[in-house]
FIKOL-825771 format. One record per atom (N, C-alpha, C): x, y, z; residue number from 1; atom name. Coordinates in steps of 0.1 Angstrom, whole numbers, plus 5000, padded with zeros to 4 digits. Example, Ala and Ser with C-alpha at 12.3 -4.5 7.8 and 13.67 -1.06 7.14 Angstrom:
ATOM     c1     c2     c3   num   atomo
ATOM   5132   4943   5078     1       N
ATOM   5123   4955   5078     1      CA
ATOM   5132   4967   5078     1       C
ATOM   5128   4978   5071     2       N
ATOM   5137   4989   5071     2      CA
ATOM   5129   5000   5079     2       C
This chain:
ATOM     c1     c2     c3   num   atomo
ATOM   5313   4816   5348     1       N
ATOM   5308   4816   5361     1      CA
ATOM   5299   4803   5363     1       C
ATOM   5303   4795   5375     2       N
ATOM   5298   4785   5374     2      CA
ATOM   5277   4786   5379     2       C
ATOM   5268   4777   5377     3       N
ATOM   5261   4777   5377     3      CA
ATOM   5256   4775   5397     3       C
ATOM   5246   4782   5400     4       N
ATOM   5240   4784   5413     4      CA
ATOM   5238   4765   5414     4       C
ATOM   5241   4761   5423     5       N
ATOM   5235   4742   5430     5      CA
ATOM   5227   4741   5428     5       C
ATOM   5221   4728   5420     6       N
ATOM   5205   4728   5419     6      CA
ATOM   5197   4735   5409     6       C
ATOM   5202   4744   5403     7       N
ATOM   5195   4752   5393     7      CA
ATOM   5204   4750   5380     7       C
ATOM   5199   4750   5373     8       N
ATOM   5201   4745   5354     8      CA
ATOM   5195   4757   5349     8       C
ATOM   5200   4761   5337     9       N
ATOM   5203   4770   5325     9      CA
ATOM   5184   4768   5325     9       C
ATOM   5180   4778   5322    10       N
ATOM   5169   4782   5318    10      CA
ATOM   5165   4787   5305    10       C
ATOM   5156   4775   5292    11       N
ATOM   5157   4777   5281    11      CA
ATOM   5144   4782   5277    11       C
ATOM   5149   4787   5266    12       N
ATOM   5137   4801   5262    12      CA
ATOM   5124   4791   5261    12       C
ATOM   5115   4795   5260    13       N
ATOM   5097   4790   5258    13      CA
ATOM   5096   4791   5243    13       C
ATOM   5098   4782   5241    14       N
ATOM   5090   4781   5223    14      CA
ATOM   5083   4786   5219    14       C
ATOM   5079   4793   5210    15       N
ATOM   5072   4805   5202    15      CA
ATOM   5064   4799   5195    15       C
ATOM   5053   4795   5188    16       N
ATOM   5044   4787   5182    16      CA
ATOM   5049   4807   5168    16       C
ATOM   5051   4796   5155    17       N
ATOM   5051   4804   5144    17      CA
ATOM   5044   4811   5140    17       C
ATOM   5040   4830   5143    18       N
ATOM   5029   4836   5141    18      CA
ATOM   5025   4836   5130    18       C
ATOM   5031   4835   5118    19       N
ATOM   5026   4830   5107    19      CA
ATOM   5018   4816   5109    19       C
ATOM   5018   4805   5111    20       N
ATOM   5013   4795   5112    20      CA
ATOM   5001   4792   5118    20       C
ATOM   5002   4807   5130    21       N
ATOM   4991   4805   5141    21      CA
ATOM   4976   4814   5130    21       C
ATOM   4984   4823   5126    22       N
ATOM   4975   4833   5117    22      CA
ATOM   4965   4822   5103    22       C
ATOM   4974   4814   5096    23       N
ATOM   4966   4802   5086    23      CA
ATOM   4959   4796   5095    23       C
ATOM   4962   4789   5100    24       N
ATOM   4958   4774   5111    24      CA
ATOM   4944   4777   5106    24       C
ATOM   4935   4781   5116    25       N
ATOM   4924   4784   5113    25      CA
ATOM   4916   4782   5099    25       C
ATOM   4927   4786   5088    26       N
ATOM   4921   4786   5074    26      CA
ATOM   4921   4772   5070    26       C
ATOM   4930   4766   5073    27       N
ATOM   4933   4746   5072    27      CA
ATOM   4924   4740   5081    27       C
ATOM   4921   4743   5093    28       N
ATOM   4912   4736   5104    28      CA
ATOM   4903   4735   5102    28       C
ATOM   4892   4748   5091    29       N
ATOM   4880   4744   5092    29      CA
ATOM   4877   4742   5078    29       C
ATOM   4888   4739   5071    30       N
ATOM   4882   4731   5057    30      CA
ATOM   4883   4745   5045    30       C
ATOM   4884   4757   5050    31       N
ATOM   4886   4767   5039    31      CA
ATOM   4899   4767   5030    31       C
ATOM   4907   4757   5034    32       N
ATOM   4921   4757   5022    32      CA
ATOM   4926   4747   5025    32       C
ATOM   4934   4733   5017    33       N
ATOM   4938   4727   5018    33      CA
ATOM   4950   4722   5025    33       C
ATOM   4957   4732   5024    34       N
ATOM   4971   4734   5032    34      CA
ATOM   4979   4747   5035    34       C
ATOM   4986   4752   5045    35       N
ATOM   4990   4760   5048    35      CA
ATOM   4995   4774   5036    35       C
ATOM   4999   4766   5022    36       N
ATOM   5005   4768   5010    36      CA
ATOM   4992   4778   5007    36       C
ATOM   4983   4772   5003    37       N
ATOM   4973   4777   4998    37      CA
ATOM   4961   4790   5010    37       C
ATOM   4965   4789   5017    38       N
ATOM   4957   4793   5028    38      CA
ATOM   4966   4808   5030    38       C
ATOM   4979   4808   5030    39       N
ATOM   4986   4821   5026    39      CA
ATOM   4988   4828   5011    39       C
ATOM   4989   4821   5000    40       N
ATOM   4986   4825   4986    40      CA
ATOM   4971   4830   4986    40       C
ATOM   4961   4825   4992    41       N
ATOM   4948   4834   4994    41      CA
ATOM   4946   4848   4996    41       C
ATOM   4954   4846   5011    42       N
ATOM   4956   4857   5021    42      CA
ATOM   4964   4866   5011    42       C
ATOM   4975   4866   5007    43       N
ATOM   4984   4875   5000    43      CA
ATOM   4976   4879   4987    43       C
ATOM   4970   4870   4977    44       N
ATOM   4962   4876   4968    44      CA
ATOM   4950   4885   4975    44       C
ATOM   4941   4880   4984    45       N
ATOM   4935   4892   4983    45      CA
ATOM   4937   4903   4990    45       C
ATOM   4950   4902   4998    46       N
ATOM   4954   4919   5006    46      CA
ATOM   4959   4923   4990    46       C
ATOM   4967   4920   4981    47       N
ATOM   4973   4928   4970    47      CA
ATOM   4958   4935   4964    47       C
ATOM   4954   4922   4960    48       N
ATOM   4941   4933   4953    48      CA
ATOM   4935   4939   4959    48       C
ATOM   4935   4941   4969    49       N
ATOM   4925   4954   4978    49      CA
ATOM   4938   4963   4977    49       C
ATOM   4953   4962   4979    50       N
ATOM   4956   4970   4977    50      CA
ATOM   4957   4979   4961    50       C
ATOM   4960   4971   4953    51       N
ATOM   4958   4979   4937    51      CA
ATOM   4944   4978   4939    51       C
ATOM   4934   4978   4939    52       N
ATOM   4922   4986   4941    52      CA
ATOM   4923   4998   4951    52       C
ATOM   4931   5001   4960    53       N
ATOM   4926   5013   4968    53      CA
ATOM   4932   5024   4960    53       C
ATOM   4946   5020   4955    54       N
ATOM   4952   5025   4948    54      CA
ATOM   4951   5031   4932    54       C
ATOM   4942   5019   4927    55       N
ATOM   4939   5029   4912    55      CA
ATOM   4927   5040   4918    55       C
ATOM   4918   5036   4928    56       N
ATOM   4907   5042   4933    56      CA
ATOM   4916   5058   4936    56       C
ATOM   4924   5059   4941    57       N
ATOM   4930   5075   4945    57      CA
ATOM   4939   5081   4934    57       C
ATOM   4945   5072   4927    58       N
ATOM   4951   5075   4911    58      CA
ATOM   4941   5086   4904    58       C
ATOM   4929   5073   4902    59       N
ATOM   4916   5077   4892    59      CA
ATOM   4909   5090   4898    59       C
ATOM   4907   5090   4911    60       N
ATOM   4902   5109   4918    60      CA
ATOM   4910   5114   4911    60       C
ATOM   4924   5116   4916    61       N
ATOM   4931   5127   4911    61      CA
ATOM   4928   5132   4898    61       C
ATOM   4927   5120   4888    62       N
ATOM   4928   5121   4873    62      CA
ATOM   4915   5132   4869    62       C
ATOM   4903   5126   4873    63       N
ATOM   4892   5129   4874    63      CA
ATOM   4887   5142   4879    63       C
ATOM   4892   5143   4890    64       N
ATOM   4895   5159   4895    64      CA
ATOM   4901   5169   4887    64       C
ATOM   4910   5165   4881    65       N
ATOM   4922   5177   4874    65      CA
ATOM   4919   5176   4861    65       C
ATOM   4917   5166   4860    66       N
ATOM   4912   5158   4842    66      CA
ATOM   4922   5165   4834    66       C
ATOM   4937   5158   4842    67       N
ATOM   4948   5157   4836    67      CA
ATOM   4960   5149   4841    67       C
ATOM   4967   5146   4835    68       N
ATOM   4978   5137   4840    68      CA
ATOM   4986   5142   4850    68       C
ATOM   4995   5133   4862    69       N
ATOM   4998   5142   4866    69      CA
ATOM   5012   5146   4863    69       C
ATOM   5021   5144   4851    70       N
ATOM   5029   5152   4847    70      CA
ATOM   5023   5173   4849    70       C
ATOM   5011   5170   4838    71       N
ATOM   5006   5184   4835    71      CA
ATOM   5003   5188   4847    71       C
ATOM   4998   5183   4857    72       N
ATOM   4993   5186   4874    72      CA
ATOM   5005   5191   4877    72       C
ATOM   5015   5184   4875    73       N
ATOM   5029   5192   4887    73      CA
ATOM   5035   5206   4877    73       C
ATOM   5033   5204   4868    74       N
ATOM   5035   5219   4857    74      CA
ATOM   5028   5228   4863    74       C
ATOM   5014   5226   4865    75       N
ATOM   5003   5236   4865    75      CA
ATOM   5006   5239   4881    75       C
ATOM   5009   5230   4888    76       N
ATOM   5013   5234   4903    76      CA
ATOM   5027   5245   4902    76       C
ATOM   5039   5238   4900    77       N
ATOM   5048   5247   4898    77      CA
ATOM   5048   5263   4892    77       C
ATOM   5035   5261   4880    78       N
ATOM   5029   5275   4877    78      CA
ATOM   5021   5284   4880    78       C
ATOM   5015   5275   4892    79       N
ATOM   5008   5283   4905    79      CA
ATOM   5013   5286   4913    79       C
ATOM   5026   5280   4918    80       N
ATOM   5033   5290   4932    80      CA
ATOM   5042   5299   4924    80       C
ATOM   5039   5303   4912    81       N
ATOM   5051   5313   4909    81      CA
ATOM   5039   5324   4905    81       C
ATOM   5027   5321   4903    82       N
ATOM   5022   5329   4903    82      CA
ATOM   5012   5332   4886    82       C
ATOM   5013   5323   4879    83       N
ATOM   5015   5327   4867    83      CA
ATOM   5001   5317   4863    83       C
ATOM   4993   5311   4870    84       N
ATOM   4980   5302   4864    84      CA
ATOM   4974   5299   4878    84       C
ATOM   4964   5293   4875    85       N
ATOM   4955   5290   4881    85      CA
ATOM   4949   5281   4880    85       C
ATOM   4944   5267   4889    86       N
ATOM   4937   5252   4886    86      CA
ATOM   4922   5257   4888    86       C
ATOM   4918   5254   4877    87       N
ATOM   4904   5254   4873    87      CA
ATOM   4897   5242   4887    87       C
ATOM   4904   5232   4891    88       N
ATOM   4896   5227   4900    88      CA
ATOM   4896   5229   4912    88       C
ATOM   4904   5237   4914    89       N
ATOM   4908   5247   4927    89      CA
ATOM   4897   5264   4929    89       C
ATOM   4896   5267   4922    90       N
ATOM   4891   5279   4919    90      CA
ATOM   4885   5285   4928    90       C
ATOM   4876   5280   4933    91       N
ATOM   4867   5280   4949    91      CA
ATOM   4879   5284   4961    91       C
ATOM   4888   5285   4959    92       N
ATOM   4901   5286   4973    92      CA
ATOM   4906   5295   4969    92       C
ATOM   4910   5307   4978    93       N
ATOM   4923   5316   4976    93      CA
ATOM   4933   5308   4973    93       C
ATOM   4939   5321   4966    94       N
ATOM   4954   5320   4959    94      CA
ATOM   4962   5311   4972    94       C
ATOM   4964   5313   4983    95       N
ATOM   4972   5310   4992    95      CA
ATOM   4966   5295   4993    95       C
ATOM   4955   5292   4998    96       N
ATOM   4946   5278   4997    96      CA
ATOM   4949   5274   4987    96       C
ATOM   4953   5278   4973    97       N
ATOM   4952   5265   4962    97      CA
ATOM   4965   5261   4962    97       C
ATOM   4973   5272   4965    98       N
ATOM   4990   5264   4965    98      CA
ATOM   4991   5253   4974    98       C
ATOM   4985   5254   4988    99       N
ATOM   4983   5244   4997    99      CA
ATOM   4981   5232   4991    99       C
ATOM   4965   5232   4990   100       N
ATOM   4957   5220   4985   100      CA
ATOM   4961   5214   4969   100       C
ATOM   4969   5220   4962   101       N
ATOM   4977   5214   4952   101      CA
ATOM   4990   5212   4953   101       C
ATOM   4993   5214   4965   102       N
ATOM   5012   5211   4965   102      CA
ATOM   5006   5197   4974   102       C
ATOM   4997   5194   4983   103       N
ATOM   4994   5183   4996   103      CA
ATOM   4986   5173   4985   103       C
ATOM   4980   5177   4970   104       N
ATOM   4974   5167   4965   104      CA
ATOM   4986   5163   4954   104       C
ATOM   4995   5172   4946   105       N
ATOM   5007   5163   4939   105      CA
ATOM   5012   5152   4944   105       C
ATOM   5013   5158   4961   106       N
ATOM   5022   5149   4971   106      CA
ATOM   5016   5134   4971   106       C
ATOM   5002   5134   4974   107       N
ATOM   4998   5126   4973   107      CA
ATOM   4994   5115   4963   107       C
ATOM   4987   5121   4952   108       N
ATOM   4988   5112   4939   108      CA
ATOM   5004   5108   4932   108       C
ATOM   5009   5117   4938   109       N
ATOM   5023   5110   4935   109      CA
ATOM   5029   5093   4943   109       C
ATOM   5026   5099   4955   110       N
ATOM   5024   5089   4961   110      CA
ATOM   5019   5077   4955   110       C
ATOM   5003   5078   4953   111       N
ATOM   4993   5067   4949   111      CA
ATOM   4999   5060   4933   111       C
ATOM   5008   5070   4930   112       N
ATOM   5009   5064   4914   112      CA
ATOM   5023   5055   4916   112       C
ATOM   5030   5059   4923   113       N
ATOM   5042   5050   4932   113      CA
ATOM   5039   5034   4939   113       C
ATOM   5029   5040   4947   114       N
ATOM   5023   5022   4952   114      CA
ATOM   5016   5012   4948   114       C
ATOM   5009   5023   4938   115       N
ATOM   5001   5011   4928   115      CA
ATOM   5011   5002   4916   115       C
ATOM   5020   5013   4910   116       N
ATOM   5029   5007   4903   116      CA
ATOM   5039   4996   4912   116       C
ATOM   5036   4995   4924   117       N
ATOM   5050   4987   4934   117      CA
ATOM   5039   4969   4936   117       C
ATOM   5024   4979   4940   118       N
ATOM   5016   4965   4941   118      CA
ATOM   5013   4958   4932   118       C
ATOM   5011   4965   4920   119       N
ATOM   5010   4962   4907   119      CA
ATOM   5020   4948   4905   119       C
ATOM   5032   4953   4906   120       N
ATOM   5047   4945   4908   120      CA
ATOM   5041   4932   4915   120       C
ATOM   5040   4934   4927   121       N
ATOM   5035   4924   4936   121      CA
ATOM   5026   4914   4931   121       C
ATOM   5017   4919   4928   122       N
ATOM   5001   4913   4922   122      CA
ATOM   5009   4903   4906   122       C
ATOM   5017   4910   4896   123       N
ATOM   5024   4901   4886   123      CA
ATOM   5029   4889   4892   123       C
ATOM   5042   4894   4902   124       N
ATOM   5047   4882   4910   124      CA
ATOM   5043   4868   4913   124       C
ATOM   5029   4870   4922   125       N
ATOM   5021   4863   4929   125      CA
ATOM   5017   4856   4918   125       C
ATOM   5010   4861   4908   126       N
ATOM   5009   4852   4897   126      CA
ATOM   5015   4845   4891   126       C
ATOM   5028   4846   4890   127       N
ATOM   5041   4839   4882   127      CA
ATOM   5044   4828   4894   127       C
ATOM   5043   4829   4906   128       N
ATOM   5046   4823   4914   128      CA
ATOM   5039   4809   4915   128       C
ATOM   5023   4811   4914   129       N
ATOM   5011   4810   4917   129      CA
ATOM   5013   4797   4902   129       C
ATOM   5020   4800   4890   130       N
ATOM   5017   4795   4880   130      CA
ATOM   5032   4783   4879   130       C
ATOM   5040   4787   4888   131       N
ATOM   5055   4781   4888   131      CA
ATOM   5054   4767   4891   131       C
C-alpha cells in the first residue's frame, strides 16, 4: 500500500538501555569506575542479601524443629496419619498442627531450594569476578 503524500514511515523513538539508565548514576558520581563494575556490585550485593535472607528462614526452621528437614517431613507425614505429634507445635490442635506443619515443610522446603540456587549464583559471580 503506497504511502499517504507528504508523510514518511514513522520510526520507533529510541529507548535509552534500562539497564544502562539504572548504573549511569553509579559511574556519574564517581562510585564505580565503569559500567562493568557498577553492575558486578549491584549483582553481588542483591545475591548476598539474597543467601542471607535465605539461610536466615533455613536456620528458623532448623531452630524451631531442632531437626532437619528430612526428619520434619517424616514427623509431618506422621502427623496427618495420626500417629505423633511435633513437640514445637504442641500449643495448637490436632487440626492446627497439620495446618501449620504441612504450610511450614512447604516453606522451608522452599527456602532450602533458593538458597541452594543463590548459593549457585553467589559461586558464579565469583568465578566470573575472578575470570
Amino acid at each position: 500500500m503506497p504511502e499517504a503524500q507528504g508523510r514518511g514511515r514513522v520510526l520507533p523513538v529510541q529507548q535509552e538501555d534500562p539497564v544502562k539508565k539504572i548504573i549511569a548514576p553509579f559511574v556519574i558520581h564517581g562510585i564505580c569506575r565503569d559500567e562493568t563494575e557498577a553492575l558486578q556490585m549491584l549483582a553481588k550485593d542483591y545475591v548476598q542479601r539474597q543467601v542471607r535472607r535465605y539461610t536466615e528462614r533455613v536456620e528458623h526452621f532448623r531452630s524451631l524443629y531442632q531437626i532437619s528437614i528430612e526428619q520434619f517431613a517424616q514427623q509431618v507425614a506422621a502427623l496427618c496419619k495420626g500417629t505423633v505429634q511435633i513437640p514445637a507445635l504442641d500449643h495448637l490442635d490436632r487440626h492446627e498442627q497439620i495446618m501449620q506443619a504441612e504450610d511450614d515443610l512447604e516453606e522451608w522446603q522452599a527456602a532450602e531450594q533458593f538458597l541452594v540456587r543463590w548459593q549457585a549464583v553467589e559461586a558464579d559471580l565469583r568465578h566470573a569476578a575472578t575470570a
